[in-house]
The first five atom37 places (N, CA, C, CB, O) and aatype in JSON, in Angstrom:
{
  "aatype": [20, 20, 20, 20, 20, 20, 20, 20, 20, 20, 20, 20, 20, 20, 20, 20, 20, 20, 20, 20, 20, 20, 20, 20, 20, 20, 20, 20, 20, 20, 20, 20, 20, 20, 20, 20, 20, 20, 20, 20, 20, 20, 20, 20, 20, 20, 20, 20, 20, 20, 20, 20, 20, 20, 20, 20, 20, 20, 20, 20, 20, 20, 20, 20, 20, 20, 20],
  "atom_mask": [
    [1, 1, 1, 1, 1],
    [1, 1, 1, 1, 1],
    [1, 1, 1, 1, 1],
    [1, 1, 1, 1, 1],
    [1, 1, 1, 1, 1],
    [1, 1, 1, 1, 1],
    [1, 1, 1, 1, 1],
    [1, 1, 1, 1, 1],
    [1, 1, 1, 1, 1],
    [1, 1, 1, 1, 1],
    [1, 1, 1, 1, 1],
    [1, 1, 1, 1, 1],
    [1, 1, 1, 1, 1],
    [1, 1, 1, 1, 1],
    [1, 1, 1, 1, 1],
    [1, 1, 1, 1, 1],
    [1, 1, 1, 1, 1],
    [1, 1, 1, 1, 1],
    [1, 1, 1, 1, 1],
    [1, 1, 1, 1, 1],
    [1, 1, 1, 1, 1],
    [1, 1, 1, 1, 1],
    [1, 1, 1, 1, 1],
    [1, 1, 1, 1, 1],
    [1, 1, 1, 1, 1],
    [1, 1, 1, 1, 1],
    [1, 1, 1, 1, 1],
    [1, 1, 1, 1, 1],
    [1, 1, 1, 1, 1],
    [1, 1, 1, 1, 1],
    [1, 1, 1, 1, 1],
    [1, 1, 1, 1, 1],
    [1, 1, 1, 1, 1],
    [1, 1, 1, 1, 1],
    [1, 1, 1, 1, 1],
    [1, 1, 1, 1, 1],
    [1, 1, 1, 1, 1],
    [1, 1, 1, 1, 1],
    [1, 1, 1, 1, 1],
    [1, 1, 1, 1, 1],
    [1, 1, 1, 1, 1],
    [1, 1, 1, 1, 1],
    [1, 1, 1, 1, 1],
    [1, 1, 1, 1, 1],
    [1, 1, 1, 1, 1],
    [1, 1, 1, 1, 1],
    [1, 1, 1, 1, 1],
    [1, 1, 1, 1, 1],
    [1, 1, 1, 1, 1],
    [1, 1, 1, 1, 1],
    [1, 1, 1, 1, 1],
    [1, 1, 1, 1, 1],
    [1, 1, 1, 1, 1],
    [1, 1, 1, 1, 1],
    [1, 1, 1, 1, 1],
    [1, 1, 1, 1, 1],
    [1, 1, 1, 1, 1],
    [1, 1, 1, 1, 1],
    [1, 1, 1, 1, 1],
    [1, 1, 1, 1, 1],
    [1, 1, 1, 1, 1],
    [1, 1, 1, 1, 1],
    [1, 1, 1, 1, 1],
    [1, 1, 1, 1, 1],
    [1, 1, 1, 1, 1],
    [1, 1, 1, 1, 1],
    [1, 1, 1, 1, 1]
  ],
  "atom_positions": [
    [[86.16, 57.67, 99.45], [85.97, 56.4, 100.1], [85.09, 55.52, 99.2], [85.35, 56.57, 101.51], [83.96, 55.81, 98.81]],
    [[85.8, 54.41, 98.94], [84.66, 53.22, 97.97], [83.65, 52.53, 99.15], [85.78, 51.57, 97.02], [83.83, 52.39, 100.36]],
    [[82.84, 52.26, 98.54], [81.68, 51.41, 99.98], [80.63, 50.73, 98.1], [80.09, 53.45, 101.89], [80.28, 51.16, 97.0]],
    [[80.59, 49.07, 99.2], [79.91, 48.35, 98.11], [78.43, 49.31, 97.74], [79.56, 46.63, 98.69], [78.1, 50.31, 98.38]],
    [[77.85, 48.86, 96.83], [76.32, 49.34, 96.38], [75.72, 48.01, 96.2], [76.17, 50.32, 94.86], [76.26, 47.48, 95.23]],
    [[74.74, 47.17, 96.78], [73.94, 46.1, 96.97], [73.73, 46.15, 95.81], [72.88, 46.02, 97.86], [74.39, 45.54, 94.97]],
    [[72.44, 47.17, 95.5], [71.56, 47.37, 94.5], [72.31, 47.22, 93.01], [70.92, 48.77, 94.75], [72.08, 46.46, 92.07]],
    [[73.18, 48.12, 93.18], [74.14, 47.74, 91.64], [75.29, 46.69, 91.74], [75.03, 49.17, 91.03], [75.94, 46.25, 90.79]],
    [[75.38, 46.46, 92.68], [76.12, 45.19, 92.71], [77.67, 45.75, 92.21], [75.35, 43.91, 91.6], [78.26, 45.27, 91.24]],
    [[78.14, 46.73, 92.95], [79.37, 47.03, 92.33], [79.91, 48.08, 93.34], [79.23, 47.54, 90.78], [79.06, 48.32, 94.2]],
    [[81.35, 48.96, 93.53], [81.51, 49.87, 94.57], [81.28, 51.13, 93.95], [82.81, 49.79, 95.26], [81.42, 51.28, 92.74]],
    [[81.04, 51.77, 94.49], [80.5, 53.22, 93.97], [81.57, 54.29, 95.18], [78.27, 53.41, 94.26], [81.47, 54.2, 96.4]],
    [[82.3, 55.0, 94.64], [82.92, 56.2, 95.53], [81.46, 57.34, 95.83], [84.44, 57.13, 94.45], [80.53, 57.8, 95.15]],
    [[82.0, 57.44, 97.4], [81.42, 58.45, 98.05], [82.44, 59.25, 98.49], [80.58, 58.04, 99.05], [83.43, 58.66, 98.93]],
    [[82.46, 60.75, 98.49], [82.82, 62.11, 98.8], [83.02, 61.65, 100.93], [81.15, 63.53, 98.07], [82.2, 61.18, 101.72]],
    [[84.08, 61.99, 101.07], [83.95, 61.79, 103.0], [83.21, 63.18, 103.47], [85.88, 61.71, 104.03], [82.81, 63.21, 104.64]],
    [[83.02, 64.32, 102.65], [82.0, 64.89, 103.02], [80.34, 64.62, 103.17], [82.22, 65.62, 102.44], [79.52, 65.19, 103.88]],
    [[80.26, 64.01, 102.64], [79.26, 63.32, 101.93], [78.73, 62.64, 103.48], [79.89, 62.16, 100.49], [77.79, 63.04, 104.16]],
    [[79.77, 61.35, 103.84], [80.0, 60.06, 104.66], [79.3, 60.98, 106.54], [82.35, 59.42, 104.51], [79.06, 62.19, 106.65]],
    [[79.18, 60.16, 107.45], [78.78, 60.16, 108.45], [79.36, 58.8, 109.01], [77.44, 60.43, 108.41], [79.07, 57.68, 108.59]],
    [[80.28, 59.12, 110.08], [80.63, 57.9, 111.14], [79.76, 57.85, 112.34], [82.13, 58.0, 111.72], [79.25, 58.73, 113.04]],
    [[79.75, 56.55, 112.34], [78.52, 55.61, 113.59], [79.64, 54.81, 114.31], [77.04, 54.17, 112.72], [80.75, 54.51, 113.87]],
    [[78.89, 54.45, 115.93], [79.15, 53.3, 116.64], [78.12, 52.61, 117.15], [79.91, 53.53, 117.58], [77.4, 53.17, 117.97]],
    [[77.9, 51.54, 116.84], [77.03, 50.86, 116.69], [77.27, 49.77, 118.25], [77.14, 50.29, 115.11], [78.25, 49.04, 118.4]],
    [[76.52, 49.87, 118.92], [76.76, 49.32, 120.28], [75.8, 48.05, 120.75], [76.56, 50.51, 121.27], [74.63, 48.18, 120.39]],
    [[76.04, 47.09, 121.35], [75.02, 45.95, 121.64], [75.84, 45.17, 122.83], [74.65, 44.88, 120.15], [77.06, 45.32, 122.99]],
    [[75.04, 44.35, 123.61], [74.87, 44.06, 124.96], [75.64, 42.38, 124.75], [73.0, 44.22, 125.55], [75.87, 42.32, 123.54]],
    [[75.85, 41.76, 125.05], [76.61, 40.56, 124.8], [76.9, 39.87, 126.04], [77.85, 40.84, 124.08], [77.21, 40.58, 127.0]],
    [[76.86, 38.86, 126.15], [77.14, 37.93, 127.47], [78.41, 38.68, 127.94], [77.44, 36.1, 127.16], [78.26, 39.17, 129.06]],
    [[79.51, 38.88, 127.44], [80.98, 39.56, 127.74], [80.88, 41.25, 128.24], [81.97, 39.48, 126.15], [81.63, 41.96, 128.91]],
    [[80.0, 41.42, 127.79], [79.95, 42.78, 127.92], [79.4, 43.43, 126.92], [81.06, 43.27, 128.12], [78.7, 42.68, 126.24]],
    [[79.43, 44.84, 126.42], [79.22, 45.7, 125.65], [80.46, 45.56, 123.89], [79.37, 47.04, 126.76], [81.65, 45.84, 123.99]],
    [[79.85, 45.13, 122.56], [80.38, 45.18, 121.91], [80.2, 46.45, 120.92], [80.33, 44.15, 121.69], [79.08, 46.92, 120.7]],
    [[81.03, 46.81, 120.51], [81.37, 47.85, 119.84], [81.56, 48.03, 117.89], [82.58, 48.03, 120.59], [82.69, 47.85, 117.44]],
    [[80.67, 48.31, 117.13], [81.09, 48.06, 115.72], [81.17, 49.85, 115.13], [79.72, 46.87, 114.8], [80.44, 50.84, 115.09]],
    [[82.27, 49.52, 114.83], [82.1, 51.01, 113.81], [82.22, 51.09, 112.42], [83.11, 52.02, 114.11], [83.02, 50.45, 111.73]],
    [[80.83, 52.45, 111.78], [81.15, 52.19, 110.54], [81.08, 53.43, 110.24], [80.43, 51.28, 109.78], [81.3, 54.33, 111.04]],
    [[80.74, 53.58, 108.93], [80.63, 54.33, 107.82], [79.52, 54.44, 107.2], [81.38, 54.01, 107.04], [79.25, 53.54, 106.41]],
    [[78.5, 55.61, 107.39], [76.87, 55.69, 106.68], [77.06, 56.21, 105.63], [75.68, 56.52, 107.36], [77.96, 57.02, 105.85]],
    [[76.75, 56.28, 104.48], [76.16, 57.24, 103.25], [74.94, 56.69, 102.91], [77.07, 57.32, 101.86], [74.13, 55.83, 103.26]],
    [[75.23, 57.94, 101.74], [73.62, 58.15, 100.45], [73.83, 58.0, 99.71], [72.79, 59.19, 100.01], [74.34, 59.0, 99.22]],
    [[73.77, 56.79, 98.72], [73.92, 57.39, 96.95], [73.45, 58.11, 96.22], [73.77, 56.78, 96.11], [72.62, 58.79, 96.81]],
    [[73.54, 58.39, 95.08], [72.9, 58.99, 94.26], [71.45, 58.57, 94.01], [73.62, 58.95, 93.28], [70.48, 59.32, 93.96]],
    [[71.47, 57.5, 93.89], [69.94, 56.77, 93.82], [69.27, 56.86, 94.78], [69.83, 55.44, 93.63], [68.05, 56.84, 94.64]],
    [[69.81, 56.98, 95.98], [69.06, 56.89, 97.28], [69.09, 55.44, 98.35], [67.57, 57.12, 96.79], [68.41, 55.11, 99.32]],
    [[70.26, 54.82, 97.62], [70.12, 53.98, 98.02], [71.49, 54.25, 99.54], [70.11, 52.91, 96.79], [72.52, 54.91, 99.61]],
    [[70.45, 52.96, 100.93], [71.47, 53.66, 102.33], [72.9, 52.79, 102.23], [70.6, 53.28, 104.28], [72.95, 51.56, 102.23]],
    [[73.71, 53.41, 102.18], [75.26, 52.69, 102.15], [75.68, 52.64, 103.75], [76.6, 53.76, 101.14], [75.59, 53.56, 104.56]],
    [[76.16, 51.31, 103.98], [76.95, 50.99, 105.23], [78.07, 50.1, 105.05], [76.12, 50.38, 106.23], [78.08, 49.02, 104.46]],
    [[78.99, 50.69, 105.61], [80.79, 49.74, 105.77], [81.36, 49.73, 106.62], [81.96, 50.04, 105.11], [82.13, 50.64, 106.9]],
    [[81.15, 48.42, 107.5], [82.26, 48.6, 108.85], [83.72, 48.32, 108.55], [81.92, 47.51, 110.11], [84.37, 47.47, 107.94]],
    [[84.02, 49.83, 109.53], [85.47, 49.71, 109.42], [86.17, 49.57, 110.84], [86.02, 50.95, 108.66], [85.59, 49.6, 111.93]],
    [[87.58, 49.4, 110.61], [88.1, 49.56, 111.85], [88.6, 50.52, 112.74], [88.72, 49.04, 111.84], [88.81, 51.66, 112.35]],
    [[88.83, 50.15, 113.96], [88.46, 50.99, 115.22], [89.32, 52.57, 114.68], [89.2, 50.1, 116.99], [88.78, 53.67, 114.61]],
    [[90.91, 52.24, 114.32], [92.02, 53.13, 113.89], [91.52, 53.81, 112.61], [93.41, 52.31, 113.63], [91.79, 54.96, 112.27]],
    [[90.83, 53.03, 112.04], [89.91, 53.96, 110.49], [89.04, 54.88, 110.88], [88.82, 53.01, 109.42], [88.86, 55.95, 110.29]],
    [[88.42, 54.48, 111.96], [87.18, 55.67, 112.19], [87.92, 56.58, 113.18], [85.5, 55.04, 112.96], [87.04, 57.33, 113.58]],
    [[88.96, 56.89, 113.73], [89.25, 57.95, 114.07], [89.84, 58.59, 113.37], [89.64, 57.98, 114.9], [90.16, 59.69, 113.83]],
    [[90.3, 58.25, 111.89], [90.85, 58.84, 111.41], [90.22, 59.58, 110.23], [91.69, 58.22, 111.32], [90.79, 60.45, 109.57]],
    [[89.19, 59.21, 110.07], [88.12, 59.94, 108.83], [87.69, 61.19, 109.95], [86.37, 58.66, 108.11], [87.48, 61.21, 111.16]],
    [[87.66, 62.44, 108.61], [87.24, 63.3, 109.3], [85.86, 63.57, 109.06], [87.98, 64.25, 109.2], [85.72, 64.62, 109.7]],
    [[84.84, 63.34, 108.6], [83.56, 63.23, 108.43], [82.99, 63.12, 110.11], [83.27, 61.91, 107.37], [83.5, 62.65, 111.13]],
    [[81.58, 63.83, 109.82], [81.09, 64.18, 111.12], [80.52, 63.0, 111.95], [80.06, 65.22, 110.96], [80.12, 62.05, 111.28]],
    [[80.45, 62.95, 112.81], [79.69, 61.39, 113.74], [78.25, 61.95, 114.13], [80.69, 60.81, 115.62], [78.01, 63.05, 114.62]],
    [[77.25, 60.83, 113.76], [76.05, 60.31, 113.49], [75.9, 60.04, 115.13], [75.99, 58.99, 112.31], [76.65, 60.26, 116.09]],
    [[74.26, 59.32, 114.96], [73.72, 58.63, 115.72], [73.36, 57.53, 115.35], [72.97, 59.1, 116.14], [72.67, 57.63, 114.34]],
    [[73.6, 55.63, 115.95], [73.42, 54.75, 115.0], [71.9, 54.4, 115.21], [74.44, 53.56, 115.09], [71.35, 53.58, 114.48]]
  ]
}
């Protein structure tokens, strides 16, 4: 899986072993909205995040987080 790198300013591949899926939840006049992503680590240490969509994150098999 590619996910940008801020710090280097470029995409860096991460291992989906590696990766951890989140749902990221918040309160909204409408109701409850829903974001899902994608956590890693780089090598540097630097924290990687990429929201993806709803059909993407059920389909990565990487383990689910807490956001």
């Amino acid at each position: 899986m590619q996910i940008y790198n801020v710090k280097k300013r470029a995409m860096v591949k991460i291992d989906e072993a590696k990766c951890t899926k989140v749902i990221y939840k918040r309160k909204t006049s409408k109701g409850i909205q829903e974001r899902y992503a994608v956590r890693a680590k780089d090598d540097d240490g630097t924290n990687l995040t990429k929201f993806i969509s709803k059909a993407d994150y059920e389909k990565l098999k990487c383990k689910a987080g807490k956001a």
